[in-house]
Every structure is written in C-alpha cells, then in structure tokens.
MARVEXGU-101674 format. One record per residue (C-alpha): x, y, z. Coordinates in steps of 0.5 Angstrom, whole numbers. Layout:
% residues N
R   east  north     up
R      X      Y      Z
...
END
This chain:
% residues 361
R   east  north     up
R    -11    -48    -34
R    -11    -42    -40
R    -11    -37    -34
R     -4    -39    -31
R     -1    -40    -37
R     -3    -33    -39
R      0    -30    -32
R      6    -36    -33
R      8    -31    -39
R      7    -25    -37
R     12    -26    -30
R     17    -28    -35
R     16    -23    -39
R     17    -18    -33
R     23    -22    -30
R     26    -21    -38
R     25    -13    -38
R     26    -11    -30
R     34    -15    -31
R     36    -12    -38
R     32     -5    -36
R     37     -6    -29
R     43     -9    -33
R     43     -6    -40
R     46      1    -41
R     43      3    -48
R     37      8    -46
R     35      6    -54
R     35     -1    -51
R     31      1    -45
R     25      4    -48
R     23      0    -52
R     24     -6    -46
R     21     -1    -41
R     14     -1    -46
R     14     -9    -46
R     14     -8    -39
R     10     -3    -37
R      5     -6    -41
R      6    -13    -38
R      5    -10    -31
R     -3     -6    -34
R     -4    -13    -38
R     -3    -17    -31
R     -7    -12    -27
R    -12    -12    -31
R    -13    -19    -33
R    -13    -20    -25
R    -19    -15    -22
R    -23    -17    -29
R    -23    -25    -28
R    -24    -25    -20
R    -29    -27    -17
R    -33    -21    -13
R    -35    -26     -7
R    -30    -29     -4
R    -29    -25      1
R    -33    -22      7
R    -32    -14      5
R    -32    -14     -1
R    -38    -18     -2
R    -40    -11      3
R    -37     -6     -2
R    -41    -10     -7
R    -47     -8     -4
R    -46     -2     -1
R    -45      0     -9
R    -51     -3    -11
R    -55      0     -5
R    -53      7     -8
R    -54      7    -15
R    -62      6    -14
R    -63     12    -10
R    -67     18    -14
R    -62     23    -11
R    -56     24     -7
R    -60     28     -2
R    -63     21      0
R    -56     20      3
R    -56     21     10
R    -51     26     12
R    -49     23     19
R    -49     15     16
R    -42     12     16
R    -37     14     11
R    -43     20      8
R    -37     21      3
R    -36     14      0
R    -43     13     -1
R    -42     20     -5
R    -37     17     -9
R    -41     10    -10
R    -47     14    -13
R    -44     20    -18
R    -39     13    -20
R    -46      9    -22
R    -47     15    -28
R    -41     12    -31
R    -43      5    -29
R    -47      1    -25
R    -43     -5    -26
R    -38     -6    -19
R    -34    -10    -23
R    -31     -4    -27
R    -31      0    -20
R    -27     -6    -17
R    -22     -6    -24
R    -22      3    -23
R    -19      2    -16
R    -13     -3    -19
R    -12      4    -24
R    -12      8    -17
R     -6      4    -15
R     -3      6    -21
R     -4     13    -21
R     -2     13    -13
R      5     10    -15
R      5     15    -21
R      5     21    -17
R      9     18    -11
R     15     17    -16
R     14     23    -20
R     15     27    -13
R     21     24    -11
R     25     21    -17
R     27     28    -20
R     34     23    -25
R     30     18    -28
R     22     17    -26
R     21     12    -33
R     25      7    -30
R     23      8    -22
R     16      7    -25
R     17      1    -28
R     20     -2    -21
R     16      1    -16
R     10     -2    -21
R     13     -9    -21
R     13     -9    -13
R      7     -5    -12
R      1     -8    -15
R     -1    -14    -15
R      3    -15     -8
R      0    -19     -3
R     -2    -12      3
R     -4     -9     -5
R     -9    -14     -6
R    -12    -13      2
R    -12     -6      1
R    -16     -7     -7
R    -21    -11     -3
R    -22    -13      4
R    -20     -5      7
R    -22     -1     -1
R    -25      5      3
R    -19      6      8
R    -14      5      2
R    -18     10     -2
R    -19     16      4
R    -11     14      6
R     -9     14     -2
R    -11     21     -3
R     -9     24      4
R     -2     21      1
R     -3     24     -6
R     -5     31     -2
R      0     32      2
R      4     30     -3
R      2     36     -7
R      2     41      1
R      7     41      0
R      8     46     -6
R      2     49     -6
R     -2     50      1
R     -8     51     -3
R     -9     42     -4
R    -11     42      4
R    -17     45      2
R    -18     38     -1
R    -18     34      6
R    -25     34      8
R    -25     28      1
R    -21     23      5
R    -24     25     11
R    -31     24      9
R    -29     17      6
R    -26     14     12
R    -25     18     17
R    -21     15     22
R    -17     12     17
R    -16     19     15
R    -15     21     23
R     -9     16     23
R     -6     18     17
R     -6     26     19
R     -4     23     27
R      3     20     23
R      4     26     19
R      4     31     25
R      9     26     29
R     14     25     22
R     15     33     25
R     15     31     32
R     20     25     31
R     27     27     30
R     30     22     25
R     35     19     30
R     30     18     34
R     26     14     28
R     32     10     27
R     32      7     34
R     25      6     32
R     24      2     27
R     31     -3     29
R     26     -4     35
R     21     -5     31
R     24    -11     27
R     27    -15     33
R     21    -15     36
R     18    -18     31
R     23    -23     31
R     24    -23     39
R     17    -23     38
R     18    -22     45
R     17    -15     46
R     10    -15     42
R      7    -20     48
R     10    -15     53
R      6     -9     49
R      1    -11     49
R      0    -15     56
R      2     -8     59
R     -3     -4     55
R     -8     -9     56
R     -7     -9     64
R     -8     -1     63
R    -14     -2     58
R    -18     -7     64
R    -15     -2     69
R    -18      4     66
R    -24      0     63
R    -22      2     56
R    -26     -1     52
R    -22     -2     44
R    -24     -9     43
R    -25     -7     35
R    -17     -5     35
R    -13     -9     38
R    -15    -17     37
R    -10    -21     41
R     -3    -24     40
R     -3    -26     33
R     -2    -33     31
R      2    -32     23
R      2    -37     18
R      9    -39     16
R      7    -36      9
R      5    -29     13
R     11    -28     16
R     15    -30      9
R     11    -25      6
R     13    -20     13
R     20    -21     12
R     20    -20      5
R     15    -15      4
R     16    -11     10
R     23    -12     13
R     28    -13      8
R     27     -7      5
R     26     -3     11
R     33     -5     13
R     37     -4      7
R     34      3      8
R     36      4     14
R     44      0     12
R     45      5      7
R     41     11      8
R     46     15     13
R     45     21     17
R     49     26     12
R     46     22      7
R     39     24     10
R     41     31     11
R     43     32      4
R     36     31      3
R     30     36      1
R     25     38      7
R     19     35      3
R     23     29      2
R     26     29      9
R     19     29     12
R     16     23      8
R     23     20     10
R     20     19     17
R     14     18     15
R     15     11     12
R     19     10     18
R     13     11     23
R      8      7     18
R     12      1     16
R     16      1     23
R     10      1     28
R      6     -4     23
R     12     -8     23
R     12     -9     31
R      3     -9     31
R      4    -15     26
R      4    -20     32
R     -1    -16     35
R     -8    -14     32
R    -10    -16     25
R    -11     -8     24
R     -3     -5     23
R     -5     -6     15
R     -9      0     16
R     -3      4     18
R      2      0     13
R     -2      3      8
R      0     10      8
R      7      8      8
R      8      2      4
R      8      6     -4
R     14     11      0
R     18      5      4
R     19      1     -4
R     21      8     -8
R     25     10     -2
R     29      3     -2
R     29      4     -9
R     33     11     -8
R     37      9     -3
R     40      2     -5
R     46     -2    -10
R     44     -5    -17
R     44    -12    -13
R     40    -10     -8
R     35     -9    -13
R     37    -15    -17
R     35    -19    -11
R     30    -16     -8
R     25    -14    -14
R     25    -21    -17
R     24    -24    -11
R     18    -19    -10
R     15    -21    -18
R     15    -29    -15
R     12    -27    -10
R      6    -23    -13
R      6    -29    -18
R      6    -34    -12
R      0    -30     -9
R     -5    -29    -16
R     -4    -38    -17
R     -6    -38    -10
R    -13    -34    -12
R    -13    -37    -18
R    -20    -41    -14
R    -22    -35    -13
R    -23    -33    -20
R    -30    -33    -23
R    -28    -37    -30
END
C-alpha cells in the first residue's frame, strides 16, 4: 500500500508540472516546475527498476543468468567469439567490475532510456530542449512498449539505442561510424533491422511514406488488410519452403487492453503528425531531420501494420518510438499536447499498478 501511495504522489506531482509548465508563461515559474518534474520522473523510474521483482518474466530471468554466468569467468578471453551475441557477453562482463549485482545493471538500463532521450531531443529540438525533455520524458519512460524493451527485449534495446544514438551523431561527424560494430556484436539482427530501416529512410520519398503509414493505421482497424498480408506471405513461405517460424508467429489475438495502449501509444500520435506536418512544412526542414523524419515513418508505420501479425514488430518499433513522440512534440498544438500527454502519464501510472504484483517487496 506504501508503494502505490508513493507512485499515486508522484503522478500527481507529474500532471500538476506538465500543465503549468504547458500553460504558464513565466520562464521563472517554469524552472523551478521543470526541476520538481523532472525529478519526480528520476524518483518514479528509479523507484520502479529498484523494487521490481527480477523473475517475473522469462527473458529477464535469462539476462539474469546470463549476467551471473559472465561475472565468474577468469577473463574475457574465456568468451567464445562465435557464441551468441559475442559483444553483450562483453558488456555483461566488464559491467561485473563495477557490480556483480543484476539489480543495478537492470536499474543502469532505465538510466540508458534517459540518456537515449537526452541525445534524441537535444539532436532535434534546437528553441527549447529543457522543456521538450521534460515532455518527451513524462511520455517516454516508464511507458508500456519501455517497460518491454528494459526487460523482456533488453538486448535489442540496448544494440537498437545505440545505432539510434550513432547515426544521430553520423551525422555531424563520419567518424562515430566506426562505432557500429558495438551495436553489431550486441545484437546483431536487431542492428541488421535497424540499418535496413535507415537505408530505405533514403530510398522512400516522403510522400510515398505518408501513403504508407495512412495504410498502415487502416489496416490496423480494418484489420483486414493484416490477414490478406500475412495469408499472401504465408502461401509464398509454403511455396518456396521458407522457413521463418521465429519471426512471423500467426495473426494476433489483442487484448482490448493492448489495442488501447496501441491506439494511444502508437496511432494517435503518428496521425497528429501526419495532420499537421504538411510537405512545405517538411521541406523547410534540415537534411538530418527530414531523414529521421522518415525513419519514424517507416518504424512506427510498419510496427502499426505487423501489430495484428507477429509479436515481434516491437523489434522494429524500437527504433522509431523516441523519434515518433519528439517529433509529435514538434509538430503539434498546445491542446494536443494537453490532451495527449496526460492521458499517456495515466497510462504509464495505469501500466506500473498493474506490475505492483510483480514487485519484490
């Protein structure tokens, strides 16, 4: 009861700050709100990683293992160079000489989020990069799809963070490619993904993107359009005796829970960008931007379609679901940021009540 008390207090203190910060006008006011917010979120997120109980879910029960297993080898020569994921065991090791404990690795993968977002916003939010930072961290951490990735996909979130992060800085500066073989030997097929969406955000032209995304969200209404895909793609799987069982699982069955979290998470958002970010709106807009643009497109526009599909379009979500709520922040009204965000601090208050049993107290 203490717990949920504690998380009550700190959503209201998040709502109170995220609407004066939204409404009020004095930048005196507004530090000092930014400050008590900001520190509600760290409060919130640390409280959360800190309590909950590390064996409750499948994989993370396997990262758990996975840690322990690396911190009693004599040296990282013992690491096979061709077992999976070479680089993560790496990672898990050299972690092990600031801390045996899982717990705090768990808790430095919540801090990861936050430095994500950091460089994120500080990349495309030139005006006011405090106050974004704020927003984009009520949304961000702790939501529902951030809770997967810190735990039931943590290696694909780490290797798909720090492509996101490195191409990011790519782009100013050739030279943080050469760090592209850490994502790579973290996880390399989530890193495979991440590039193949970066390399089509040059391809694609932006109109083209539009028309996909708009097909994207009526096939997830229609839900029609999913089964016709995936039917049409498992005929030609049985046909050609593909076998890719592991990736594509079978039309999904969502909870109504899920496609709520769907539709506010994912497909609101991505259409109050489309309404309101128009093709001279688009074009006034640096290269760097334009192509990460397009790549939320391409990531949260195909993730929405697969969604009915496979469980594993949260894999290509990933890349694009810090860059889909900074650029809805960008490109939207003060009331639909009232309306959204609030209902996203819900949410993610909602979703955290709901692993109170999963909490080890």
């Amino acid at each position: 009861m203490t717990i949920k008390l504690s998380f009550i207090i700190i959503l209201l203190f998040q709502i109170l700050s995220f609407n004066i910060v939204l409404l009020e006008k004095s930048n005196y006011h507004r530090k000092q709100l930014l400050f008590i917010g900001f520190s509600a979120i760290i409060l919130e997120s640390l409280l959360f990683f800190s309590i909950v109980d590390l064996s409750y879910g499948d994989d993370l029960i396997g990262y758990q293992l996975w840690f322990h297993k690396m911190g009693i080898i004599n040296t990282v020569l013992s690491i096979n160079t061709h077992s999976k994921a070479w680089g993560f065991s790496v990672l898990l090791y050299y972690f092990n000489f600031f801390s045996s404990s899982f717990r705090f690795f768990f808790v430095s993968v919540g801090l990861f989020s936050i430095f994500l977002i950091y460089i994120v916003v500080n990349a495309f939010e030139k005006t006011n990069p405090t106050i974004y930072f704020f927003y984009i961290s009520l949304i961000f951490i702790l939501n529902r799809y951030q809770l997967d990735f810190s735990a039931n996909i943590l290696r694909s979130f780490i290797s798909g963070g720090l492509l996101l992060i490195i191409l990011i800085y790519a782009f100013d500066n050739y030279k943080y490619l050469l760090l592209l073989p850490i994502p790579f030997l973290i996880h390399d097929l989530q890193f495979l993904l991440g590039l193949a969406i970066f390399i089509l955000a040059y391809i694609i032209p932006f109109k083209t993107l539009r028309l996909i995304v708009i097909f994207a969200v009526l096939g997830y209404f229609i839900n029609y359009l999913g089964n016709y895909f995936i039917t049409t793609l498992g005929h030609f799987i049985k046909m050609n005796k593909i076998n890719i069982s592991a990736v594509i699982t079978g039309s999904q069955m969502l909870t109504f829970s899920r496609k709520l979290q769907n539709l506010f998470y994912l497909v609101i958002p991505i259409l109050i960008v489309l309404k309101n970010l128009h093709f001279s709106n688009y074009d006034k807009q640096g290269i760097k931007t334009k192509i990460f643009i397009k790549v939320m497109f391409i990531s949260i526009g195909f993730a929405i379609f697969l969604v009915n599909i496979t469980p594993r379009y949260d894999r290509i979500m990933l890349i694009g679901l810090p860059l889909l709520y900074i650029f809805f922040l960008k490109f939207s009204g003060k009331w639909e940021k009232f309306f959204f965000v609030n209902a996203i601090i819900i949410m993610n208050f909602v979703a955290l009540l709901r692993n109170v049993s999963h909490f080890n107290i």
